[in-house]
N, CA and C atoms as a LAMMPS dump frame, in Angstrom:
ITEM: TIMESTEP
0
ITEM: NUMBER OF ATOMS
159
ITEM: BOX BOUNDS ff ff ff
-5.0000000000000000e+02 5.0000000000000000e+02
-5.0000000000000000e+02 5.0000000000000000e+02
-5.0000000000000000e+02 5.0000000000000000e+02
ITEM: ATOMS id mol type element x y z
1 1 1 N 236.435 -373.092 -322.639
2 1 2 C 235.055 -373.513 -322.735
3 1 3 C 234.494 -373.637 -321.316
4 2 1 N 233.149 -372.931 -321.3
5 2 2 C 232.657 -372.852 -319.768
6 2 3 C 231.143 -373.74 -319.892
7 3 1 N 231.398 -374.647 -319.193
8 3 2 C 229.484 -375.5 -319.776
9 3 3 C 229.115 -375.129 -317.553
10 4 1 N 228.289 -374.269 -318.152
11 4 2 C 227.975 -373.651 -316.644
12 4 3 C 227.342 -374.842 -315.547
13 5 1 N 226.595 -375.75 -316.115
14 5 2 C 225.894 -377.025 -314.764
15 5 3 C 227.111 -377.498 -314.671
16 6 1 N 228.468 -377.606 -315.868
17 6 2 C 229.368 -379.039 -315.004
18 6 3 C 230.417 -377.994 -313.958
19 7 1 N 230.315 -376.799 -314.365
20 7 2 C 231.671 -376.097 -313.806
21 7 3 C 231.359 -376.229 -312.256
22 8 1 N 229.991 -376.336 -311.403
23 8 2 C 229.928 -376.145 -310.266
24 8 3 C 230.259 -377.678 -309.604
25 9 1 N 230.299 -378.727 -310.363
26 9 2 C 230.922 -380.105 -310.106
27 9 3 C 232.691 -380.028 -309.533
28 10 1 N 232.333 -381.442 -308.923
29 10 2 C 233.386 -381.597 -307.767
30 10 3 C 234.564 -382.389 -308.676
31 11 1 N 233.747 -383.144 -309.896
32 11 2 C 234.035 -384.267 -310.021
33 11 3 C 235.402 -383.949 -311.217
34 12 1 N 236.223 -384.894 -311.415
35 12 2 C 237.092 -384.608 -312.669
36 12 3 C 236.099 -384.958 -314.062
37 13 1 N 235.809 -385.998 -314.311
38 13 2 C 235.031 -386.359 -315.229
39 13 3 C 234.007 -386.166 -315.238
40 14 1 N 233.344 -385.465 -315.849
41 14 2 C 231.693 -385.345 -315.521
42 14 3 C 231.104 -385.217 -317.407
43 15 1 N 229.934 -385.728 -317.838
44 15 2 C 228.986 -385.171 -318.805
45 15 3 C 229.22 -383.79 -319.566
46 16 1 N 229.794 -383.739 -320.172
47 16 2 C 229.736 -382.347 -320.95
48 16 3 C 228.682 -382.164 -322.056
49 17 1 N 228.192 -383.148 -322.82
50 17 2 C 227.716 -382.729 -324.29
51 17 3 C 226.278 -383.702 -324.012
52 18 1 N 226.116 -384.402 -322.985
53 18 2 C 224.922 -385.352 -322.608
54 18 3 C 224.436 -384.803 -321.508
55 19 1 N 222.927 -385.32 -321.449
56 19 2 C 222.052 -385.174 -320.109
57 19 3 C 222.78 -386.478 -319.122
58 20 1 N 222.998 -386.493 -317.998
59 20 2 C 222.402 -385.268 -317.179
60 20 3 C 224.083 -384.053 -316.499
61 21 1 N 223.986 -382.882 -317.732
62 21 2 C 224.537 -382.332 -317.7
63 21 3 C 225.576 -382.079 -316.26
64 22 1 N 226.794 -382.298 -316.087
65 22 2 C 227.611 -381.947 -314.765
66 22 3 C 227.564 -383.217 -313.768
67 23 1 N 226.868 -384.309 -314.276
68 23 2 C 226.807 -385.577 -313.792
69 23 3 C 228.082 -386.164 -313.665
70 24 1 N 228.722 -387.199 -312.695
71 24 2 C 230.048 -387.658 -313.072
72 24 3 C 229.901 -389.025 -314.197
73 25 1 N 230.743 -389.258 -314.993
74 25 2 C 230.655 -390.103 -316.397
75 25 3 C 230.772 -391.298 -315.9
76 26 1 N 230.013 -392.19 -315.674
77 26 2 C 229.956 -393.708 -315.011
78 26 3 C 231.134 -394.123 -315.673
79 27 1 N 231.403 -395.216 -315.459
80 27 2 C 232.668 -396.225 -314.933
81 27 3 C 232.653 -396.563 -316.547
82 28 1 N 231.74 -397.112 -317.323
83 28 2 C 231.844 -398.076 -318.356
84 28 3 C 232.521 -396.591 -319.56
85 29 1 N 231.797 -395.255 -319.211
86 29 2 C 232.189 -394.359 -320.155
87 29 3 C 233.461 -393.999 -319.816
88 30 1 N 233.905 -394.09 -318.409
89 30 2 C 235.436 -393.457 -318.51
90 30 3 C 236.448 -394.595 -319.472
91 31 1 N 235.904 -396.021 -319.219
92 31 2 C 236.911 -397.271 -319.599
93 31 3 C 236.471 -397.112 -321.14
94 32 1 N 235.392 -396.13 -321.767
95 32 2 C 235.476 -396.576 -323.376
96 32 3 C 236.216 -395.373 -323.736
97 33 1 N 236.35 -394.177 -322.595
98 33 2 C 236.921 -393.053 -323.33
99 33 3 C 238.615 -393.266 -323.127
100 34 1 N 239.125 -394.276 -321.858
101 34 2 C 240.544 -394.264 -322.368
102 34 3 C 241.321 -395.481 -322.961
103 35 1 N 240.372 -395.936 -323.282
104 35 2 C 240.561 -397.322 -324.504
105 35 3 C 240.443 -396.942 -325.754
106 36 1 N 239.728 -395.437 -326.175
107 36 2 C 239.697 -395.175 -327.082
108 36 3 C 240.925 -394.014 -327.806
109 37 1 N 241.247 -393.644 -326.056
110 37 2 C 242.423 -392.663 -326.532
111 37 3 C 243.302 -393.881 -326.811
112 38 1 N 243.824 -394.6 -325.937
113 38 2 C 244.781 -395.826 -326.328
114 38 3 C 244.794 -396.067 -327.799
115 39 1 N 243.895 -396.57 -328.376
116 39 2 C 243.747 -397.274 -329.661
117 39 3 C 244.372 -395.957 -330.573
118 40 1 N 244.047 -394.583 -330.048
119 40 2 C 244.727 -393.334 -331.144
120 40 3 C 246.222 -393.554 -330.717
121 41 1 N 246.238 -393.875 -330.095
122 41 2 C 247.923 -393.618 -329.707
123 41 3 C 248.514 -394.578 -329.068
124 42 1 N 248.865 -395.62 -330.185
125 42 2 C 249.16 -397.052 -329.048
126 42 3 C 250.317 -397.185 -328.704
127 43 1 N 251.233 -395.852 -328.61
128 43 2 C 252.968 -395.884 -327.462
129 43 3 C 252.299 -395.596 -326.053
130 44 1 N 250.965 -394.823 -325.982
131 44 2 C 250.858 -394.656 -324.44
132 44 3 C 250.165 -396.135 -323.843
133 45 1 N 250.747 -395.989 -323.029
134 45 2 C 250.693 -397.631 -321.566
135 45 3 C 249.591 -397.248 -320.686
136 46 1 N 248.69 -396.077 -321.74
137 46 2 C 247.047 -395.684 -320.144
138 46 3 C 245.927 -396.938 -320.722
139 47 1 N 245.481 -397.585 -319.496
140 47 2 C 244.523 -398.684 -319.461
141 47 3 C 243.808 -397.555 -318.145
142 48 1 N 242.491 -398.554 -318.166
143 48 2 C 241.233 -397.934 -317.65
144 48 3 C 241.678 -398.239 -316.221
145 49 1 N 242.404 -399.415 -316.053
146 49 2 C 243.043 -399.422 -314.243
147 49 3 C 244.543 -398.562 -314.303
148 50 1 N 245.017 -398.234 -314.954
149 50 2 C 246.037 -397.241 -314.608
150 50 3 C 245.286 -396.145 -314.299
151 51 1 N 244.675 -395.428 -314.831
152 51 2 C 243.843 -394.147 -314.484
153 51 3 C 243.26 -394.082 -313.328
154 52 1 N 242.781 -395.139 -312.723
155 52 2 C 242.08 -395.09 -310.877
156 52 3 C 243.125 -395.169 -310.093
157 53 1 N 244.268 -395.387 -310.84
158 53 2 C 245.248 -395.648 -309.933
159 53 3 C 245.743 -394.364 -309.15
């Protein structure tokens, strides 16, 4: 999958399916997106401060 505004981004995380397209995903969306993987899969030990780590 090629979403052409984020591919020229620096960033790891960025906006894919929201404005403002290729933007990096503020702080509160990265901590709901790996709290939410957590909750699918509660053997993995990823919290939102392991990941900055």
């Amino acid at each position: 999958m090629t979403v052409e505004r984020a591919a020229k981004s620096d960033f790891v995380l960025v906006n894919l399916f929201r404005e403002p397209i290729g933007a990096p995903m503020p702080p509160d969306a990265v901590n709901a997106l790996v709290e939410a993987a957590g909750r699918r899969e509660p053997q993995a030990t990823a919290s939102p401060v392991g990941v900055r780590q």
